[in-house]
C-alpha positions, 0 to 999 in steps of 0.5 A: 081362108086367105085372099090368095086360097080365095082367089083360087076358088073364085078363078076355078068357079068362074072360069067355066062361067066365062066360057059359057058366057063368050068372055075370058076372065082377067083377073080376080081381086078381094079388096077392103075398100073403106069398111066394106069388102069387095069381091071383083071379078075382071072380065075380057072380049076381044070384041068388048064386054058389055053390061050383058056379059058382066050381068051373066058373069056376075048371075051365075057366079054369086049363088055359087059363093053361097057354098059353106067354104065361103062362110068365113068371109067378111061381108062382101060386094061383088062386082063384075067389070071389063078389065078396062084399056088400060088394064093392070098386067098382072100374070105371065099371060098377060104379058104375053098377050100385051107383046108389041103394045104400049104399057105404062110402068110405074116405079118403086123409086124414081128410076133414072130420074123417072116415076113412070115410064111408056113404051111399047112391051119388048119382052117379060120373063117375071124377073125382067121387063123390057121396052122400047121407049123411042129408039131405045130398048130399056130392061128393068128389074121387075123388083123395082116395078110397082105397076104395070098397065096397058097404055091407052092414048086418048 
Protein backbone atom coordinates (compact mmCIF):
# COMPACT_ATOMS: atom_id res chain seq x y z
CA UNK A 1 0.00 0.00 0.00
CA UNK A 2 1.19 3.67 -0.69
CA UNK A 3 1.66 6.46 1.92
CA UNK A 4 -0.95 8.43 -0.12
CA UNK A 5 -3.53 4.78 -0.68
CA UNK A 6 -2.69 4.87 3.38
CA UNK A 7 -3.54 8.16 4.04
CA UNK A 8 -6.92 7.87 2.51
CA UNK A 9 -7.93 4.80 4.40
CA UNK A 10 -6.69 6.15 7.74
CA UNK A 11 -9.03 10.06 6.60
CA UNK A 12 -12.18 7.73 5.61
CA UNK A 13 -11.57 5.73 9.49
CA UNK A 14 -10.93 8.50 11.22
CA UNK A 15 -13.11 11.13 10.14
CA UNK A 16 -16.56 9.66 11.91
CA UNK A 17 -14.36 9.19 15.06
CA UNK A 18 -13.69 12.66 15.05
CA UNK A 19 -16.94 13.57 14.75
CA UNK A 20 -17.94 11.23 17.60
CA UNK A 21 -15.35 12.86 19.67
CA UNK A 22 -16.27 16.89 18.93
CA UNK A 23 -13.05 17.45 16.90
CA UNK A 24 -12.02 17.80 13.21
CA UNK A 25 -9.37 16.13 11.73
CA UNK A 26 -6.35 18.13 10.46
CA UNK A 27 -4.28 16.06 8.53
CA UNK A 28 -2.82 12.51 8.53
CA UNK A 29 0.78 11.74 7.93
CA UNK A 30 2.84 8.20 7.95
CA UNK A 31 6.49 9.22 8.26
CA UNK A 32 9.88 7.06 8.98
CA UNK A 33 11.54 8.84 11.51
CA UNK A 34 15.03 7.02 12.34
CA UNK A 35 14.13 3.36 11.94
CA UNK A 36 10.55 3.29 13.24
CA UNK A 37 7.47 4.36 11.24
CA UNK A 38 4.88 6.64 12.77
CA UNK A 39 1.38 7.06 11.95
CA UNK A 40 0.10 10.75 13.13
CA UNK A 41 -3.35 11.61 13.13
CA UNK A 42 -3.66 15.50 13.42
CA UNK A 43 -6.68 16.72 15.47
CA UNK A 44 -8.55 20.36 15.98
CA UNK A 45 -11.16 22.24 17.99
CA UNK A 46 -11.88 25.21 17.84
CA UNK A 47 -12.13 25.67 21.83
CA UNK A 48 -8.51 23.22 21.89
CA UNK A 49 -7.77 19.72 22.09
CA UNK A 50 -6.90 18.37 24.90
CA UNK A 51 -5.09 14.90 26.03
CA UNK A 52 -8.97 13.38 26.40
CA UNK A 53 -9.89 14.47 22.78
CA UNK A 54 -6.57 12.92 21.58
CA UNK A 55 -6.97 9.53 23.77
CA UNK A 56 -10.77 8.96 22.40
CA UNK A 57 -9.25 9.52 18.82
CA UNK A 58 -6.33 7.52 19.14
CA UNK A 59 -8.73 4.46 21.43
CA UNK A 60 -11.17 4.23 18.65
CA UNK A 61 -8.92 4.60 15.95
CA UNK A 62 -6.16 1.83 16.45
CA UNK A 63 -8.15 -1.45 16.99
CA UNK A 64 -9.59 -0.61 13.31
CA UNK A 65 -6.05 -0.51 11.83
CA UNK A 66 -5.88 -3.89 12.98
CA UNK A 67 -8.01 -4.91 9.49
CA UNK A 68 -6.20 -7.26 7.14
CA UNK A 69 -5.76 -4.30 4.39
CA UNK A 70 -3.28 -2.77 7.08
CA UNK A 71 -1.09 -5.88 7.27
CA UNK A 72 1.20 -4.82 4.81
CA UNK A 73 2.60 -1.96 7.02
CA UNK A 74 5.99 -1.89 8.49
CA UNK A 75 5.94 -1.60 12.40
CA UNK A 76 4.46 1.53 13.14
CA UNK A 77 3.76 4.11 16.48
CA UNK A 78 0.62 5.86 16.21
CA UNK A 79 0.02 8.96 17.58
CA UNK A 80 -2.62 11.56 18.04
CA UNK A 81 -1.62 15.10 18.64
CA UNK A 82 -3.23 18.83 18.29
CA UNK A 83 -2.58 20.34 15.06
CA UNK A 84 -0.55 22.85 17.23
CA UNK A 85 -0.81 27.01 16.47
CA UNK A 86 1.50 27.13 14.21
CA UNK A 87 -0.05 24.56 11.99
CA UNK A 88 1.33 23.32 8.40
CA UNK A 89 -1.63 24.55 5.67
CA UNK A 90 -1.43 21.83 3.76
CA UNK A 91 -5.22 21.20 1.78
CA UNK A 92 -7.24 23.83 0.21
CA UNK A 93 -9.41 23.97 3.08
CA UNK A 94 -6.90 24.96 5.23
CA UNK A 95 -6.42 27.68 3.43
CA UNK A 96 -9.31 28.82 3.34
CA UNK A 97 -9.89 28.70 7.02
CA UNK A 98 -6.24 30.80 7.65
CA UNK A 99 -7.84 33.79 5.33
CA UNK A 100 -7.23 37.09 7.23
CA UNK A 101 -4.50 35.32 9.50
CA UNK A 102 -0.62 35.47 9.92
CA UNK A 103 1.37 32.61 7.98
CA UNK A 104 4.76 31.97 7.89
CA UNK A 105 6.28 31.05 4.11
CA UNK A 106 9.38 29.23 3.79
CA UNK A 107 10.93 29.25 0.20
CA UNK A 108 12.64 26.81 -2.01
CA UNK A 109 15.38 29.45 -2.62
CA UNK A 110 15.55 32.70 -1.39
CA UNK A 111 13.05 34.64 -3.10
CA UNK A 112 13.76 38.52 -3.30
CA UNK A 113 16.66 38.23 -0.99
CA UNK A 114 14.55 36.30 1.34
CA UNK A 115 14.09 32.39 2.93
CA UNK A 116 11.08 33.17 4.69
CA UNK A 117 8.46 35.33 4.97
CA UNK A 118 5.19 36.59 7.57
CA UNK A 119 2.19 37.98 6.40
CA UNK A 120 -1.26 37.80 7.05
CA UNK A 121 -3.01 35.22 4.01
CA UNK A 122 -4.78 37.41 1.32
CA UNK A 123 -5.91 34.61 -1.01
CA UNK A 124 -4.82 30.76 -2.29
CA UNK A 125 -5.78 29.33 -5.55
CA UNK A 126 -3.09 25.84 -5.19
CA UNK A 127 -1.11 27.62 -7.75
CA UNK A 128 -0.62 30.98 -6.19
CA UNK A 129 -0.38 32.58 -2.64
CA UNK A 130 -0.75 35.88 -1.72
CA UNK A 131 -0.12 37.94 1.34
CA UNK A 132 -0.12 41.31 2.77
CA UNK A 133 3.41 41.78 4.41
CA UNK A 134 3.13 45.43 5.89
CA UNK A 135 1.49 47.78 3.30
CA UNK A 136 2.44 45.27 0.78
CA UNK A 137 0.54 42.79 -1.16
CA UNK A 138 2.91 40.06 -2.42
CA UNK A 139 1.79 36.73 -4.75
CA UNK A 140 3.87 34.11 -5.17
CA UNK A 141 4.12 30.93 -7.20
CA UNK A 142 3.22 28.01 -4.72
CA UNK A 143 5.84 26.02 -6.78
CA UNK A 144 8.60 28.23 -5.29
CA UNK A 145 6.57 27.54 -1.70
CA UNK A 146 8.12 24.69 0.60
CA UNK A 147 6.14 25.30 3.71
CA UNK A 148 3.46 27.03 4.83
CA UNK A 149 2.18 27.54 8.44
CA UNK A 150 -0.10 29.30 10.84
CA UNK A 151 2.07 32.23 12.35
CA UNK A 152 2.24 32.40 15.90
CA UNK A 153 3.30 35.52 17.91
CA UNK A 154 4.60 34.39 21.29
Amino acid sequence: MTNKELIRRVTDLVNPICLEAGVSLWDVTFEKEGRQHVLTVFIDREEGVNITHCEQVSRALDPQLDAKVFDSLPPYTLTVSSAGLERPLIRPEHFQWALGKAVHLSFYKATNGANELVGTLKAHDGVQITIVEGEEEKTFAMADVARVRLHFEF
